[in-house]
C-alpha positions, 0 to 999 in steps of 0.5 A, spaced: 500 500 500 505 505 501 507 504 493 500 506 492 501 512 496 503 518 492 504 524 496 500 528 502 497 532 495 494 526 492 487 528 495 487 534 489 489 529 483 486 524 480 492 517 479 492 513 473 486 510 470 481 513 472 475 513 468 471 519 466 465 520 470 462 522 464 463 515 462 461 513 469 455 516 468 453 514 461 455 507 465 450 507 470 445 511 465 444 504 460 444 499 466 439 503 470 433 502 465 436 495 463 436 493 470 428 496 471 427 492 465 430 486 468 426 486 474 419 486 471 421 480 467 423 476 473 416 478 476 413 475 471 417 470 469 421 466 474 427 463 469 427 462 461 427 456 457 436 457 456 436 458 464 432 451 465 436 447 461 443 449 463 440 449 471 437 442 470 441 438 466 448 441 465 450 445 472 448 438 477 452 433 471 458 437 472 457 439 480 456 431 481 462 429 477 466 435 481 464 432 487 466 426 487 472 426 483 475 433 486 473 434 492 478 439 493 476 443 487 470 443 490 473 446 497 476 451 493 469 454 490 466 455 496 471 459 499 471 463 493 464 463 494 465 466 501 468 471 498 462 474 496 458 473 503 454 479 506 459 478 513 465 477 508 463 484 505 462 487 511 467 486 514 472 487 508 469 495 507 470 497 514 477 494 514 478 498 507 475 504 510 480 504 516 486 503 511 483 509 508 483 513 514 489 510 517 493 513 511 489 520 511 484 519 505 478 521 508 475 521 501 477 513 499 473 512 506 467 515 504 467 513 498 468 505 502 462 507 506 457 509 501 459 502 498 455 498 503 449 501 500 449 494 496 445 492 502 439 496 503 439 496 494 439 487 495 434 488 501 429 491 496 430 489 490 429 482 493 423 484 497 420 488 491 420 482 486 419 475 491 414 471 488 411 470 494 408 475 499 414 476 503 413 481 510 418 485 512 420 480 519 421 475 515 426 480 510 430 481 517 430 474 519 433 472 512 438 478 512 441 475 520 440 468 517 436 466 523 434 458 522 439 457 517 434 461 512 438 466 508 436 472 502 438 468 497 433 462 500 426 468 501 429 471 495 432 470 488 434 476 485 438 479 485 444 474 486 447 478 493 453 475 492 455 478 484 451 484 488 456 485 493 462 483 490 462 487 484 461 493 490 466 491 493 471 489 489 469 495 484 470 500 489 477 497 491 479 496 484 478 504 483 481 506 490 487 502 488 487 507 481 486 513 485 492 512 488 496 509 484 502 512 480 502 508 474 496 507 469 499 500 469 498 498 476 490 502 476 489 497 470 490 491 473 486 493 479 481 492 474 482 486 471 483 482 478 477 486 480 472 482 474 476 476 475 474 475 482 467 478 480 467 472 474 469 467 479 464 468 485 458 470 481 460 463 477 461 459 484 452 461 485 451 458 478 455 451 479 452 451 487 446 452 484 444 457 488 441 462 482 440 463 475 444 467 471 438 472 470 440 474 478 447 474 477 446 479 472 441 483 476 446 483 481 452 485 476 447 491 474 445 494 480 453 493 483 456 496 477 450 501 477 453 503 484 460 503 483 459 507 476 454 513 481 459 512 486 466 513 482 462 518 478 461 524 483 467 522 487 472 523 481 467 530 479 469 532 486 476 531 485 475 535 478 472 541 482 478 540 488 483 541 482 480 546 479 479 551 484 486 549 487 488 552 482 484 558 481 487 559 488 494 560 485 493 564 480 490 569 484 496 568 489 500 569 482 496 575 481 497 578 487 504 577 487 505 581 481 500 587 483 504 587 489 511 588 485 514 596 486 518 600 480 524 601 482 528 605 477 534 604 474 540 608 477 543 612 471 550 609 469 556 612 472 560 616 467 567 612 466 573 618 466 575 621 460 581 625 458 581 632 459 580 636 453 582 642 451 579 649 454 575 652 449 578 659 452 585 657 452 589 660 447 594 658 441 600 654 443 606 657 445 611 656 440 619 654 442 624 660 442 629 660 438 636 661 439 
């Protein structure tokens, strides 16, 4: 992390490969409506005829066989999948927003805070499109997992863990670019961010515990965060930067109103030989003799 410190001014520019935020705007304006889209057709249709067939005769075949003849790869995708978890995720903000704090970013800190609200944006998009009459209690229950009962059991869309994992480690991704020096460095925050987004998202389709239309109204509605998010936080930087330097013309401007014209000393004349007066007689001429 101290590489990634650029110095005690970072707050007012902005690291390499950061994106536009008319870019992130954009984003966030094509996801919304599709995500809108998306929601009415998961309350009129539970899953398409595609989805069904993958769920029902790929996914169990390759789940059984890696099962029983991989155990330990089995091991492996449920830790992956943890890594998606709501505790998971949490826990993984709040450590990142103390890092932020510890290392004198507020900013990054709250940029870290406001991306926990891929939870309350889980919570209604799961109560708004439960096929079944779902009472608030029974949504709080599901979210401290009392009996064993979980959202992703009282609801299936969005799948949370695409939700919270592009949240996540979205945000960390550009937190990284934020600070970095080098354009390189932001650009392999992106690339291990959607490797980890890809592989947790994929571990809820081998589980079986979602459809690929969850993961991806999870990964609308993270990325529609994270593109919000980004968005502001870089035009807020953009702001700082320019009235910063506004700042210093004014400071410049005013150092040289408050300048004094000295004049130039006259350049002392250099001794010359005397020259004869203009009253002074003819020479005298020797006496001869």
């Amino acid at each position: 992390m101290r590489r990634l410190v650029v110095s005690d001014h970072a707050a007012h520019r902005l690291g390499g490969a950061v994106p536009s935020p008319a870019v992130a705007f954009l984003l966030a304006l094509i996801t919304l409506p599709a995500l809108f889209w998306l929601v009415m057709l998961k309350r009129t249709t539970v899953y398409t005829a595609p989805e069904e067939w993958l769920m029902t005769n790929v996914v169990p075949a390759v789940h059984g066989w890696v099962e029983a003849n991989l155990p330990p790869v089995e091991v492996v995708v449920v830790a992956i999948s943890a890594l998606g978890s709501g505790w998971f995720v949490a826990g993984a903000f709040a450590i990142l927003g103390l890092l932020a704090l510890g290392r004198g970013r507020r900013d990054l800190a709250i940029l870290l805070a406001l991306g926990t609200l891929c939870f309350p944006i889980e919570w209604a998009l799961k109560y708004f499109t439960s096929t079944d009459a779902l009472s608030v209690g029974a949504l709080v229950n599901a979210m401290l997992n009392v009996n064993n009962i979980g959202l992703d059991d009282v609801a299936d869309f969005p799948a949370g863990h695409a939700l919270r994992a592009t949240a996540l480690y979205g945000l960390a991704a550009f937190c990284v670019a934020r600070l970095a020096h080098d354009r390189r460095q932001g650009e392999v925050a992106y690339a291990v961010a959607a490797i980890l987004i890809a592989a947790i998202s994929s571990t809820r389709i081998y589980l079986g515990a979602h459809y690929p239309m969850d993961v991806l109204g999870g990964w609308m509605a993270g990325g529609s965060l994270v593109a919000i998010l980004v968005a502001v936080h870089v035009l807020g930087v953009d702001e700082r930067m320019r009235a910063r330097d506004l700042a210093e013309a004014d400071e410049r401007r005013a150092a040289g109103l408050r300048r004094v014209a000295v004049p130039r000393r006259p350049a002392i004349p250099s001794a010359t030989p005397a020259t004869p007066s203009a009253t002074a007689g003819p020479p005298t001429r020797p006496v001869e003799g």
